[in-house]
DSSP file (Angstrom, degrees, kcal/mol; ACC not computed):
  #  RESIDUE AA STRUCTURE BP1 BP2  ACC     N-H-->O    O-->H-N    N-H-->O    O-->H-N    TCO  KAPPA ALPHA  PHI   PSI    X-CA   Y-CA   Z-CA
    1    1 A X              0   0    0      0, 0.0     2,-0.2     0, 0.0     5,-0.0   0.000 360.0 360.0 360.0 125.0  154.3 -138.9 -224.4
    2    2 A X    >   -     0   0    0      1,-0.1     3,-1.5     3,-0.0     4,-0.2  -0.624 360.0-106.0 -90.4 157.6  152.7 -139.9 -221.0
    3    3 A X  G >> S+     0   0    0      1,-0.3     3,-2.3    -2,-0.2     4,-0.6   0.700 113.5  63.6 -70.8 -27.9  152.4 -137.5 -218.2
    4    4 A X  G 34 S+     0   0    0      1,-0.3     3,-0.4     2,-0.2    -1,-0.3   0.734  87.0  73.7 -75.7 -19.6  155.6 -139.3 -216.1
    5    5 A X  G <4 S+     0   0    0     -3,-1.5    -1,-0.3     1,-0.2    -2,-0.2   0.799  94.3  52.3 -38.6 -34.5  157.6 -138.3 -218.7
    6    6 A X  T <4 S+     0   0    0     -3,-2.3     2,-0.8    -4,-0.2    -2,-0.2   0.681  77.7 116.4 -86.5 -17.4  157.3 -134.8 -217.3
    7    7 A X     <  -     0   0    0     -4,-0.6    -1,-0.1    -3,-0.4    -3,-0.1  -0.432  57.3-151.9 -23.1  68.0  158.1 -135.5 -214.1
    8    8 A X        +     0   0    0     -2,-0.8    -1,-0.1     4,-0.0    -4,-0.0   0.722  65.7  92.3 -27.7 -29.8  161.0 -133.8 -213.1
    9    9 A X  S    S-     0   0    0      1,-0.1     2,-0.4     4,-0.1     3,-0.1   0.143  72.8-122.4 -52.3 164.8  162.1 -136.5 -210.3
   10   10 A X  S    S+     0   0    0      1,-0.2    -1,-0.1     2,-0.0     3,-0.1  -0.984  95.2  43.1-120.0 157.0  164.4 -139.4 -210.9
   11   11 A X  S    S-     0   0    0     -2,-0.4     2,-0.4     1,-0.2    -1,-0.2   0.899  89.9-155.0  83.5 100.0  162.9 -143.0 -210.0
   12   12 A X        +     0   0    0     -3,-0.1     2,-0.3    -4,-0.0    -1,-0.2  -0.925  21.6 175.6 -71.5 122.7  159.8 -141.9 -211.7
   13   13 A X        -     0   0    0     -2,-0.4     2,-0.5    11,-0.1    -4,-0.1  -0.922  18.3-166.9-140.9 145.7  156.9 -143.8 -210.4
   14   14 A X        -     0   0    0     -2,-0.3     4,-0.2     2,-0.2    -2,-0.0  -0.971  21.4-143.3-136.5 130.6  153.0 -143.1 -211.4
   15   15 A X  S    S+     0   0    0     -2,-0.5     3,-0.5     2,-0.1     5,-0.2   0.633  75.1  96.3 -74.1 -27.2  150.9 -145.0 -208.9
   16   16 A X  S    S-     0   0    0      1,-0.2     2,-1.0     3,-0.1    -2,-0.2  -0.420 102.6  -2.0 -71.8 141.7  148.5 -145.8 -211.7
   17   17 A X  S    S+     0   0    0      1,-0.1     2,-0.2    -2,-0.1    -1,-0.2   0.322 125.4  84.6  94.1 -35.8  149.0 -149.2 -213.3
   18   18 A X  S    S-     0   0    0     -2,-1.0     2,-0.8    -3,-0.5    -1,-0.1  -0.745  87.0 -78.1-123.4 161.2  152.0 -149.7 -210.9
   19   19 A X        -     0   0    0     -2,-0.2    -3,-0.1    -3,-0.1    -4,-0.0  -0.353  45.3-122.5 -84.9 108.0  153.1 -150.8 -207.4
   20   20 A X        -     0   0    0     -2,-0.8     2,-0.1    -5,-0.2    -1,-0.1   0.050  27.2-177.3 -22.0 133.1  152.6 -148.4 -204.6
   21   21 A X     >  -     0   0    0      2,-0.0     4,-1.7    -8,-0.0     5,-0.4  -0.719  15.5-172.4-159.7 100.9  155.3 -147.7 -203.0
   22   22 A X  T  4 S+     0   0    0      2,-0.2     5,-0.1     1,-0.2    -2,-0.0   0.401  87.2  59.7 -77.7  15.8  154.9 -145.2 -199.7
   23   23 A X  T  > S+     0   0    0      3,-0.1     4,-2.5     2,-0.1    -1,-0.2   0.764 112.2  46.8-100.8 -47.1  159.1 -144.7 -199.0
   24   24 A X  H  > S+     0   0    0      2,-0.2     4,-0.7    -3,-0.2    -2,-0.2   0.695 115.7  38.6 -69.7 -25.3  159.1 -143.2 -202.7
   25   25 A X  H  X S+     0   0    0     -4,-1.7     4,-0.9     3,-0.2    -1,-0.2   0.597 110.6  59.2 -91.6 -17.7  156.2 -141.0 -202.5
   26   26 A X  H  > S+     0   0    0     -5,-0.4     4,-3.0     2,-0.1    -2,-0.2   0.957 110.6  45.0 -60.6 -45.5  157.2 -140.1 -199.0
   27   27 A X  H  X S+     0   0    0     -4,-2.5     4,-0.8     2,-0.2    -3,-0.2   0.888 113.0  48.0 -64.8 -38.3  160.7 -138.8 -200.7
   28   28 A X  H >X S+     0   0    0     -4,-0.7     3,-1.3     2,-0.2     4,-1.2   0.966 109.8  53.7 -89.6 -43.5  159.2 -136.9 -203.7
   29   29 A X  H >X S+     0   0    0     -4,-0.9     3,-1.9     1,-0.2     4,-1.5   0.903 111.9  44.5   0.0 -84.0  156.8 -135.2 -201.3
   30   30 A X  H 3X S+     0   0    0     -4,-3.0     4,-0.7     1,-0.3    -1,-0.2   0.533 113.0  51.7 -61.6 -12.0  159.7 -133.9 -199.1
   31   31 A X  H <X S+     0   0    0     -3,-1.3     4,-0.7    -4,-0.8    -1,-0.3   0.513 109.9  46.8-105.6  -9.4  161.7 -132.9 -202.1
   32   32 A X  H <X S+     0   0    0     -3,-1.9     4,-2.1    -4,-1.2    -2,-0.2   0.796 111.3  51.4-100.4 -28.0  159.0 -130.8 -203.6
   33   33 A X  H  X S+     0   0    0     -4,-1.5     4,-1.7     2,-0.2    -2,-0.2   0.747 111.9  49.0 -76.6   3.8  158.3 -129.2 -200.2
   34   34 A X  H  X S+     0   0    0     -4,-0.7     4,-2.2     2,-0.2    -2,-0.2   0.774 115.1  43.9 -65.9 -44.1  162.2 -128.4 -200.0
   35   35 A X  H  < S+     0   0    0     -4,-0.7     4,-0.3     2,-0.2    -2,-0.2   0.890 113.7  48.8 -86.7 -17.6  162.1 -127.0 -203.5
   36   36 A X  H >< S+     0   0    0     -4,-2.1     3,-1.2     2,-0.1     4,-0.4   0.998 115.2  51.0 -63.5 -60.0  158.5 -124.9 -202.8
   37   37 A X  H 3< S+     0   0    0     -4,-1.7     3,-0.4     1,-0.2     4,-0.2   0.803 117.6  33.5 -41.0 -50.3  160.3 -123.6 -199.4
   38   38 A X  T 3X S+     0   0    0     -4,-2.2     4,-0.6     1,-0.1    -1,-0.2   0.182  84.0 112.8-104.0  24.1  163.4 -122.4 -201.0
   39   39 A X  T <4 S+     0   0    0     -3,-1.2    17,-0.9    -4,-0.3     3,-0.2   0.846  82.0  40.4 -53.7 -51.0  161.9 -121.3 -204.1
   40   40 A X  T  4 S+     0   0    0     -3,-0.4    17,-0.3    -4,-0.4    -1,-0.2   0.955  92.0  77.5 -64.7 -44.8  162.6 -117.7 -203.4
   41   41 A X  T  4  +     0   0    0     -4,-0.2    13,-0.2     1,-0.1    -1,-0.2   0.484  54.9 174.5 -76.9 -14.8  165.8 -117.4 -201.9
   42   42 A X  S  < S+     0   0    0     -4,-0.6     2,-0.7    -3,-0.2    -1,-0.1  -0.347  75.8  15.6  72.8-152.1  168.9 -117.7 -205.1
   43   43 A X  S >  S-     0   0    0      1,-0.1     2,-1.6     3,-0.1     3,-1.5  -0.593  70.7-152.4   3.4  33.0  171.9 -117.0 -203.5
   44   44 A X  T 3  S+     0   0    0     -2,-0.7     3,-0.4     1,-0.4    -1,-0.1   0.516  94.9  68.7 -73.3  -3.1  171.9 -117.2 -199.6
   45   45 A X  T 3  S+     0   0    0     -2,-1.6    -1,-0.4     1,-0.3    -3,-0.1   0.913 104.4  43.3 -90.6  -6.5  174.6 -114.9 -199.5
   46   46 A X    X   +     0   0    0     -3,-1.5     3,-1.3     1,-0.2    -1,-0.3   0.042  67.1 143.1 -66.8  10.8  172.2 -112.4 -200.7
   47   47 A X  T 3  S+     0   0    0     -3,-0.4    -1,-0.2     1,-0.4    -2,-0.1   0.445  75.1  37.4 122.7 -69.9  169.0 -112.8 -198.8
   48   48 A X  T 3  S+     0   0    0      2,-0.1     2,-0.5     3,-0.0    -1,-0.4   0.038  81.5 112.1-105.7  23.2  167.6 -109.1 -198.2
   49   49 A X    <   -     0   0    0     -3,-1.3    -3,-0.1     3,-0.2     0, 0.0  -0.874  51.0-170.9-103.0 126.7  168.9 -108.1 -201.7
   50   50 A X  S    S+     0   0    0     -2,-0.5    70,-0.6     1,-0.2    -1,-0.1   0.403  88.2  63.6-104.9   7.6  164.9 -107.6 -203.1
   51   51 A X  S    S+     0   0    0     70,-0.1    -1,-0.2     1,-0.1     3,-0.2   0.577 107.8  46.8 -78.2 -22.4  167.0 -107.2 -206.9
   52   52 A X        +     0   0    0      1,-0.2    -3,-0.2    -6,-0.1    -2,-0.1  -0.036  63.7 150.3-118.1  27.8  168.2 -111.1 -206.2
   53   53 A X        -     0   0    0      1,-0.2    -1,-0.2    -3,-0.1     3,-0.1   0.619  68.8 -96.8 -35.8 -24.9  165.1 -112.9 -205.2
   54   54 A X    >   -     0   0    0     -3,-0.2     3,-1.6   -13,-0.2    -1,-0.2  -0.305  41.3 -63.3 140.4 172.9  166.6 -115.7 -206.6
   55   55 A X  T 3  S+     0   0    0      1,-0.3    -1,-0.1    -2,-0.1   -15,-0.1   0.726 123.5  59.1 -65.4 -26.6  166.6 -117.7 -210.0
   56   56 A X  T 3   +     0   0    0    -17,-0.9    -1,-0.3    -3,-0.1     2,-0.1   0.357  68.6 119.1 -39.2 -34.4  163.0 -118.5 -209.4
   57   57 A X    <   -     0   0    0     -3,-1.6     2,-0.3   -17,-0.3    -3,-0.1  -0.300  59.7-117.5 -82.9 153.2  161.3 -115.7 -209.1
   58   58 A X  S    S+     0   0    0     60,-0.2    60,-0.2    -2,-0.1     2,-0.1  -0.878  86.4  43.7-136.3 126.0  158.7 -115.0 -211.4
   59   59 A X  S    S-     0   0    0     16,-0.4     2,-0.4    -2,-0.3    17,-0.1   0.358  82.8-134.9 -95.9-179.0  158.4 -112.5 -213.5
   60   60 A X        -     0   0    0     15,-0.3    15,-2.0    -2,-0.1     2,-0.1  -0.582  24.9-157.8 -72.4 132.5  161.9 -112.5 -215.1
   61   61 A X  E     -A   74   0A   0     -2,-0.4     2,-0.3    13,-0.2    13,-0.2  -0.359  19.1-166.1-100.1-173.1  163.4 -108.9 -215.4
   62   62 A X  E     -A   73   0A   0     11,-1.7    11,-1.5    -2,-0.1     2,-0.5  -0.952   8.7-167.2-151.4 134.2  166.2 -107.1 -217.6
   63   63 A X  E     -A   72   0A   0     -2,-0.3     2,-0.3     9,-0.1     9,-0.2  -0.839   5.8-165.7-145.0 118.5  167.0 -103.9 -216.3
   64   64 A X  E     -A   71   0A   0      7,-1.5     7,-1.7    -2,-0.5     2,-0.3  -0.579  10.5-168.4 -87.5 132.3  169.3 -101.9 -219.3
   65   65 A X        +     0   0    0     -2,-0.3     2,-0.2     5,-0.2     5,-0.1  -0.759  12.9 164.7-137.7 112.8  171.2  -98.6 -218.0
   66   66 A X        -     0   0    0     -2,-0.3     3,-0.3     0, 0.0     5,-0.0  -0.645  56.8 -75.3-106.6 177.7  172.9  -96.0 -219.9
   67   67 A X  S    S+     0   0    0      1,-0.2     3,-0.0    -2,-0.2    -2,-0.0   0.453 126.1  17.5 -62.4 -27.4  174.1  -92.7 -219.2
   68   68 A X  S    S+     0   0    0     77,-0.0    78,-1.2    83,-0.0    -1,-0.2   0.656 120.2  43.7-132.8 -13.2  170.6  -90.9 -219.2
   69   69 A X        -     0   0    0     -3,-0.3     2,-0.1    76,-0.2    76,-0.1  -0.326  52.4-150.8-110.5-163.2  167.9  -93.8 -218.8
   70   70 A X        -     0   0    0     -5,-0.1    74,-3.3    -2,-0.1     2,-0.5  -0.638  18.6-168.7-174.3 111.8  167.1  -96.8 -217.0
   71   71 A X  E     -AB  64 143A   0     -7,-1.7    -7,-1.5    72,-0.2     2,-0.3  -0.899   4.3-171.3-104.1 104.6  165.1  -99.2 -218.7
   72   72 A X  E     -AB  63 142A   0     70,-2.0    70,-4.4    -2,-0.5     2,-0.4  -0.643   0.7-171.2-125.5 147.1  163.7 -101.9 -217.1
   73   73 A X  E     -AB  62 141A   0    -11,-1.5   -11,-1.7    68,-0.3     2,-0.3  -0.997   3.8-176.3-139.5 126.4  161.8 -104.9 -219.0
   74   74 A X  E     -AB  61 140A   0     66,-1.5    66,-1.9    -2,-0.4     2,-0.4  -0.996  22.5-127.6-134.4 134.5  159.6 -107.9 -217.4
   75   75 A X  E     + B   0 139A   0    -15,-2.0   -16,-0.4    -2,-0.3    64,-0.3  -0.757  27.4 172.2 -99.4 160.9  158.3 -110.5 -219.0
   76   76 A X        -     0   0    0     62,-3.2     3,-0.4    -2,-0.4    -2,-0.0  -0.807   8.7-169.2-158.8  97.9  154.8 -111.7 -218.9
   77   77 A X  S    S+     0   0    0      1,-0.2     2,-3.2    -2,-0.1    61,-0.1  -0.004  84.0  12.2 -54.8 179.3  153.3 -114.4 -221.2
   78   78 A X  S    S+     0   0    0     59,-0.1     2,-0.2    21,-0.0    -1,-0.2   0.326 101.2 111.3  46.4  -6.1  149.9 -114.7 -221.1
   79   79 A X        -     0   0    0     -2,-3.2     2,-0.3    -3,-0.4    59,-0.1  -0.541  51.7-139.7 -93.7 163.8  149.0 -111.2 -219.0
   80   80 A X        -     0   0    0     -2,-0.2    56,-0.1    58,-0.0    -1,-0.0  -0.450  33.1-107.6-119.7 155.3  147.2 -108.0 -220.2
   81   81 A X  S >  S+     0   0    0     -2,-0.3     3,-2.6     2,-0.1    55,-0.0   0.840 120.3  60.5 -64.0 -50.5  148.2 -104.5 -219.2
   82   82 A X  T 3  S+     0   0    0      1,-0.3     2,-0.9     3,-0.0    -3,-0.0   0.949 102.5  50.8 -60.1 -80.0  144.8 -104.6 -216.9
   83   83 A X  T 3  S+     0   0    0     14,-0.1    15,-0.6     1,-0.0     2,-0.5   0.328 102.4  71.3 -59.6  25.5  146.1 -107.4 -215.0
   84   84 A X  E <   -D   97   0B   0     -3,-2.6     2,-0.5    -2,-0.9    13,-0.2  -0.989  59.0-163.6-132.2 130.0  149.9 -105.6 -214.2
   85   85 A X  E     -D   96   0B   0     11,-2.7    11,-3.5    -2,-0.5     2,-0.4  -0.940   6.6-168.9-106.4 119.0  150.3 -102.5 -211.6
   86   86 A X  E     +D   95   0B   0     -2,-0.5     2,-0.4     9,-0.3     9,-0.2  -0.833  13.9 171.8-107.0 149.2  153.5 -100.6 -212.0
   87   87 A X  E     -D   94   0B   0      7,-1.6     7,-4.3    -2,-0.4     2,-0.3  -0.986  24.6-149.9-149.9 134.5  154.3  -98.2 -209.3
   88   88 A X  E     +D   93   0B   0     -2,-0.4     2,-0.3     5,-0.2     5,-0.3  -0.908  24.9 155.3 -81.7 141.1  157.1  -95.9 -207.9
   89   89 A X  E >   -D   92   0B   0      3,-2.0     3,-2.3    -2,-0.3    -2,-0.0  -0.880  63.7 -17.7-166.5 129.4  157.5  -95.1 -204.5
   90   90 A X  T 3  S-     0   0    0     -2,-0.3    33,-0.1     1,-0.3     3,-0.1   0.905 126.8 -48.6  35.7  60.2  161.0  -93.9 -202.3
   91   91 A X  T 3  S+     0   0    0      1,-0.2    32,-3.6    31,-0.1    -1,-0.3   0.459 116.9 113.4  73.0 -12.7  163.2  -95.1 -204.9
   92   92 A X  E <   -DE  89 122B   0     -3,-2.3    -3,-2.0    30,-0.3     2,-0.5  -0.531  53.0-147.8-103.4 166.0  161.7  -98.6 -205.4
   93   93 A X  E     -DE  88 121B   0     28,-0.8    28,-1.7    -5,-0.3     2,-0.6  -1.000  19.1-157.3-138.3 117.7  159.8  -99.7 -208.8
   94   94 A X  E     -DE  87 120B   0     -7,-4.3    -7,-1.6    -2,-0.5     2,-0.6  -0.952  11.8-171.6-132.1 118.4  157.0 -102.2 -208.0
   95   95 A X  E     +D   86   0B   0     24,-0.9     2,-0.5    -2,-0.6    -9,-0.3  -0.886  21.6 151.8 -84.9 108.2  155.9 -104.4 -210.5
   96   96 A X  E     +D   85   0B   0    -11,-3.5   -11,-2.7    -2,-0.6    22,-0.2  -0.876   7.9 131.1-137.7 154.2  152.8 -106.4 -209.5
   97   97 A X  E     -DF  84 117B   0     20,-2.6    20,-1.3    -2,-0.5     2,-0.3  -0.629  46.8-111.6-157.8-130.8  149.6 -108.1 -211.0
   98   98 A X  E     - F   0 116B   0    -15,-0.6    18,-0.2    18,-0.3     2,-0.2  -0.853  17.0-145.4-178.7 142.8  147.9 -111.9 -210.4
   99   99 A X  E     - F   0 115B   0     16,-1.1    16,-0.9    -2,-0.3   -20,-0.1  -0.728  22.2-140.1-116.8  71.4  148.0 -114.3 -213.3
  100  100 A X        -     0   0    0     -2,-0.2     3,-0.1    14,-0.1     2,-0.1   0.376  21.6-107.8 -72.6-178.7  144.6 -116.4 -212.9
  101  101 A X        -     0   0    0      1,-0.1     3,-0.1    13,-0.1    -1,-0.1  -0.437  33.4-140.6 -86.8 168.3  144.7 -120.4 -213.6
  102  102 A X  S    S-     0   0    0      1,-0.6     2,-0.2    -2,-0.1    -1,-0.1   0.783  77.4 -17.1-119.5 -29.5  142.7 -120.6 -217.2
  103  103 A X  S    S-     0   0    0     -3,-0.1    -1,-0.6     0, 0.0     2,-0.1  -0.942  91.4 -78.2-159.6 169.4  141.0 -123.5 -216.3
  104  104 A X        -     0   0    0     -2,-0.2    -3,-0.0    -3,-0.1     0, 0.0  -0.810  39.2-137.6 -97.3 133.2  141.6 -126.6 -213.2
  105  105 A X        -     0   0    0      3,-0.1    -1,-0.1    -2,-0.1     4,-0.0   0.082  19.8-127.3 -95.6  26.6  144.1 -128.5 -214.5
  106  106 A X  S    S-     0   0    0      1,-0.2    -1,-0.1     2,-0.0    -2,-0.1   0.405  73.5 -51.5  76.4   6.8  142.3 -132.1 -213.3
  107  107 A X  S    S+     0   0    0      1,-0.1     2,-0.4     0, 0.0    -1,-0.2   0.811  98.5 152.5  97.1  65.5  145.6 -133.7 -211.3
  108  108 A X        -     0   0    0   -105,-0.0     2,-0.6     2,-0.0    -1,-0.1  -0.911  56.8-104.6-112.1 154.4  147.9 -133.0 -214.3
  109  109 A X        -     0   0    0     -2,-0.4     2,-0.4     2,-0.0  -103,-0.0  -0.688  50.9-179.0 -93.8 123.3  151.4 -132.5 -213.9
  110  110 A X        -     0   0    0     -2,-0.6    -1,-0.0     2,-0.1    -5,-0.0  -0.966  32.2-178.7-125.8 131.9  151.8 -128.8 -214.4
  111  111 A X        +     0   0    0     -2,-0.4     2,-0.1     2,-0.1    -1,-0.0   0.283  49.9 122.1-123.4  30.1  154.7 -126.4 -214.4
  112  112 A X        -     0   0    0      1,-0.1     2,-0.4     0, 0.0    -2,-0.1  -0.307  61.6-118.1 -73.0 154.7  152.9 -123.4 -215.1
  113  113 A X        +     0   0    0     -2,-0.1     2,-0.5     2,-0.1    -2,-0.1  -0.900  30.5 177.0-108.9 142.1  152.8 -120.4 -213.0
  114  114 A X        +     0   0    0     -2,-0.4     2,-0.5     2,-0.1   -14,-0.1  -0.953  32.9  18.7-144.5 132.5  149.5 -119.0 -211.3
  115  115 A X  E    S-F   99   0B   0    -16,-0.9   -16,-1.1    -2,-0.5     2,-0.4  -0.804  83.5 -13.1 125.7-152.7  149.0 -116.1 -209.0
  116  116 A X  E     +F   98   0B   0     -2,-0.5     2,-0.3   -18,-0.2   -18,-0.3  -0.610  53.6 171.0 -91.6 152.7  149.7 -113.3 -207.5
  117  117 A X  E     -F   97   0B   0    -20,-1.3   -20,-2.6    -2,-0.4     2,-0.2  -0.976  11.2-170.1-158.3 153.5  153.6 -112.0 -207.9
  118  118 A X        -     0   0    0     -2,-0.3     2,-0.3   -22,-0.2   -22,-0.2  -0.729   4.4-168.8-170.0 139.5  155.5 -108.5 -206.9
  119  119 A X        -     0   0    0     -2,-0.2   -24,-0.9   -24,-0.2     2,-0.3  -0.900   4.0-165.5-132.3 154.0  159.0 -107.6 -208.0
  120  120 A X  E     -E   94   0B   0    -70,-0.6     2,-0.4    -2,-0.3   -26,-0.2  -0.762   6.7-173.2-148.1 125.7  160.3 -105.1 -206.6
  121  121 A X  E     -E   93   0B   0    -28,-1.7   -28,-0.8    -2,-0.3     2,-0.3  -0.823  22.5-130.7-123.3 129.5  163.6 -103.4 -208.0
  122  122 A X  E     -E   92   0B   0     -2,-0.4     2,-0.3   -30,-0.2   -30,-0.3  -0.667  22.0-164.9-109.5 145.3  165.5 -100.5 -206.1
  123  123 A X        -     0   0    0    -32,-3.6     3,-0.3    -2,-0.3     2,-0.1  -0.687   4.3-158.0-139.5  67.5  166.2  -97.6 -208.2
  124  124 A X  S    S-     0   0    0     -2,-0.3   -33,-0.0     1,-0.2    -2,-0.0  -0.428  72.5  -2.1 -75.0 107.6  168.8  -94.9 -207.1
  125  125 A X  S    S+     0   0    0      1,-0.2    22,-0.8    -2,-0.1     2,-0.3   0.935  92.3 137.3 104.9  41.1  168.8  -91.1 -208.6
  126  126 A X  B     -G  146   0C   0     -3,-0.3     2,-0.7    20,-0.3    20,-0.3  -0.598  56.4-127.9-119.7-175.3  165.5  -91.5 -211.4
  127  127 A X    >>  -     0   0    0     18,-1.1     3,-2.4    -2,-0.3     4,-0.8  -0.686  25.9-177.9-125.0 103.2  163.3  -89.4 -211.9
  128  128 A X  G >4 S+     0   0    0     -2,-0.7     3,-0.6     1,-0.3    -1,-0.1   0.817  78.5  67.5 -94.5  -0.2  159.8  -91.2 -211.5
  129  129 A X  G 34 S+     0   0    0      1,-0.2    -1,-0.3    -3,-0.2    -2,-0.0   0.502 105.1  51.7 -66.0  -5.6  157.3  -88.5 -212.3
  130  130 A X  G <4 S+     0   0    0     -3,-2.4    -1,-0.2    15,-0.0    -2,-0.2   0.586  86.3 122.2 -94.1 -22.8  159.0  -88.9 -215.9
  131  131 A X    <<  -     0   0    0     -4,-0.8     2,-0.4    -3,-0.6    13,-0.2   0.069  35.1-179.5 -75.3 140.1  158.5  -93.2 -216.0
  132  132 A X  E     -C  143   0A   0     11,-1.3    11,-7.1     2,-0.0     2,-0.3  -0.990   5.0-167.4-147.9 137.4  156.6  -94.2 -218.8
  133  133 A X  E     -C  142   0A   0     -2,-0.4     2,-0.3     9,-0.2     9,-0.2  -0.885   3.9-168.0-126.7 165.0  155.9  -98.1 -219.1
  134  134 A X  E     -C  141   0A   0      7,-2.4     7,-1.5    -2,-0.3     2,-0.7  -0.951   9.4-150.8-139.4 131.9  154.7  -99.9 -222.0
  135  135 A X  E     +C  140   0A   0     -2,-0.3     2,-0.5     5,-0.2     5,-0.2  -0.716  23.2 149.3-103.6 126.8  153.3 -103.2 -222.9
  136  136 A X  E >   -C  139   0A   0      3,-0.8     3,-2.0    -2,-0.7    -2,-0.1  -1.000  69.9 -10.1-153.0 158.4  153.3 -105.1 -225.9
  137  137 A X  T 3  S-     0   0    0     -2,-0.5    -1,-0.1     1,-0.3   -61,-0.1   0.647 125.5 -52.1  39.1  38.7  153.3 -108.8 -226.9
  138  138 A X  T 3  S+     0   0    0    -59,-0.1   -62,-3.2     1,-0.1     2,-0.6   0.514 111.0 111.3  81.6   8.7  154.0 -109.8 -223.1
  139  139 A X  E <   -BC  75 136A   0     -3,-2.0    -3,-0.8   -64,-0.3     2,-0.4  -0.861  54.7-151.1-133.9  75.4  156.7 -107.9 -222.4
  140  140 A X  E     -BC  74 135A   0    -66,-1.9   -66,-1.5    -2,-0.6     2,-0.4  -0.447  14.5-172.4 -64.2 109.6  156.5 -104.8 -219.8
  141  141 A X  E     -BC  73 134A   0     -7,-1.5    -7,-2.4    -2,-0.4     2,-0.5  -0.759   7.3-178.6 -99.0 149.2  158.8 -101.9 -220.3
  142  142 A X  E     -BC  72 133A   0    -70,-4.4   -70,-2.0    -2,-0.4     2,-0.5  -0.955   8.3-166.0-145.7 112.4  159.3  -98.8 -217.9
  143  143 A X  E     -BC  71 132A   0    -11,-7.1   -11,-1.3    -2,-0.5     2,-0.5  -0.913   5.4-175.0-107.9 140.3  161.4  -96.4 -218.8
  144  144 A X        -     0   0    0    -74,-3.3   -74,-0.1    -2,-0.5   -16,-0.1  -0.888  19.0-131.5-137.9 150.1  162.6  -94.0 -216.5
  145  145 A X        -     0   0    0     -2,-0.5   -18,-1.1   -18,-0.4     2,-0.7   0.057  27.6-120.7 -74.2 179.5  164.8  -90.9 -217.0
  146  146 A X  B     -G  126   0C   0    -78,-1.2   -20,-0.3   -20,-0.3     2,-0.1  -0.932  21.5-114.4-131.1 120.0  167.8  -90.1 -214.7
  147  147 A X    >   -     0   0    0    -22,-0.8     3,-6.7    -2,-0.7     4,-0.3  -0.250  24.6-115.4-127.2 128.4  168.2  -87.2 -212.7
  148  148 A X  G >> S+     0   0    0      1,-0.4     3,-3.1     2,-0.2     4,-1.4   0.872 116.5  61.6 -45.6 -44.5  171.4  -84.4 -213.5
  149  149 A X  G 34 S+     0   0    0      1,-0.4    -1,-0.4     2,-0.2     4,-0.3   0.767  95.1  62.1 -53.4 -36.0  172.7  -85.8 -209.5
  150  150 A X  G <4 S+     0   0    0     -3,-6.7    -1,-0.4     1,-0.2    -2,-0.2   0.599 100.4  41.9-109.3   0.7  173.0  -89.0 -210.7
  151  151 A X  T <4 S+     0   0    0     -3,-3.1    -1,-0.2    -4,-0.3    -2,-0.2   0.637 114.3  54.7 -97.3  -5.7  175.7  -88.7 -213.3
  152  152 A X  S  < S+     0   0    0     -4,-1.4    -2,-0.2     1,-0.2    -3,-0.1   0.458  93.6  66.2 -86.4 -10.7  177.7  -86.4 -211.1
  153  153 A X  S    S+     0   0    0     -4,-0.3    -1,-0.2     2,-0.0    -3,-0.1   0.834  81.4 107.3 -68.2 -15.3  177.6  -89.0 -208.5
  154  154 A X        -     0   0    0     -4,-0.1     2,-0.2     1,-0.1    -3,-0.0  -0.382  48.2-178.7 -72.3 143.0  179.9  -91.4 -211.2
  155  155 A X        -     0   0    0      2,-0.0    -1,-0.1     0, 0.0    -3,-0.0  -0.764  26.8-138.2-142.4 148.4  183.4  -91.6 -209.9
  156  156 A X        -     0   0    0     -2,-0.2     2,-0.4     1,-0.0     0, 0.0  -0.177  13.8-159.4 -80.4 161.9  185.9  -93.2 -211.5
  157  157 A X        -     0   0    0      0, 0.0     2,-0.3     0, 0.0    -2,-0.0  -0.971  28.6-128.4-133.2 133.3  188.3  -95.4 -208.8
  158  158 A X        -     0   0    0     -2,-0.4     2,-0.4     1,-0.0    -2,-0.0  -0.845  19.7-112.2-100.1 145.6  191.5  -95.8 -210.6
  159  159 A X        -     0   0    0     -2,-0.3     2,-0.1     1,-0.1    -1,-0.0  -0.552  24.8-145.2 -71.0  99.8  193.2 -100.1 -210.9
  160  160 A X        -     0   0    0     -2,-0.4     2,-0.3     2,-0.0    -1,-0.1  -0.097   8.7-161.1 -20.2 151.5  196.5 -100.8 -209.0
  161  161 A X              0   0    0     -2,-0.1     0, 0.0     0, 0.0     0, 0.0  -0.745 360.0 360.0-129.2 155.0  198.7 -103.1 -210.6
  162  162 A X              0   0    0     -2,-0.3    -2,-0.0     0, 0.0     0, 0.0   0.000 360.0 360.0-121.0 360.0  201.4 -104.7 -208.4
């Protein structure tokens, strides 16, 4: 398989071998800094929601709720517990670490992710002096208990029919 095979783009062009052609590298340029720029955002109609960062955003969470927990799960290939900081703080749950590059990948088309990354997930009624996280096989869990207020908050809103 040759590396332009991987190439998301369509009109796939590799300058090696083949004829330069500076309207086509101007255009995949501008379309990879459109997709770097808007990398974050999902949704627009959600913008400031820091639970929706958008489809992009790295790492991916799961966040499980029943009646007495809240569990939340992020994955992370390649990462250690030493490289991931979990934190609570005023209701928010902040996952954060730094993923380093394993080696420079020589001008190879890569679609790997490297750095630093923060999620940060808002968390109403928990109790977080209780959170206990865990890691195994790539996979970070925190679970955190839920606080008597917050199942007395529940109320049920009863369905019209017309």
């Amino acid at each position: 398989m040759a590396v332009r095979d991987l190439i998301p783009w369509k009109n796939q062009q590799v300058t090696t071998g083949e004829r330069y052609d500076p309207f086509l590298t101007f255009h995949r340029e501008t379309n990879r800094l459109f997709d770097d720029v808007f990398r974050g955002f999902g949704s627009f109609g959600r913008l400031a929601s820091p639970l929706m960062e958008g489809q992009f955003s790295w790492p991916h969470i799961e966040l499980n709720e029943t009646e007495k927990t809240v569990t939340v799960s992020a994955e992370l290939p390649g990462l250690s517990e030493k490289d991931v900081q979990v934190e609570i703080a005023n209701g928010v749950l902040s996952i954060r670490g730094e993923r380093k590059a394993e080696r420079d990948n020589g001008g190879r088309y890569s679609e790997r992710y490297y750095g630093a990354f923060e999620r940060r997930i808002p968390l109403e009624d928990v109790q977080g002096d209780k959170a206990e996280a865990n890691f195994r096989n790539g996979v970070l869990t925190v679970s955190l208990l839920k606080t008597e207020q917050a199942s007395q908050n529940v109320k049920r809103i009863a369905i019209n029919t017309n």
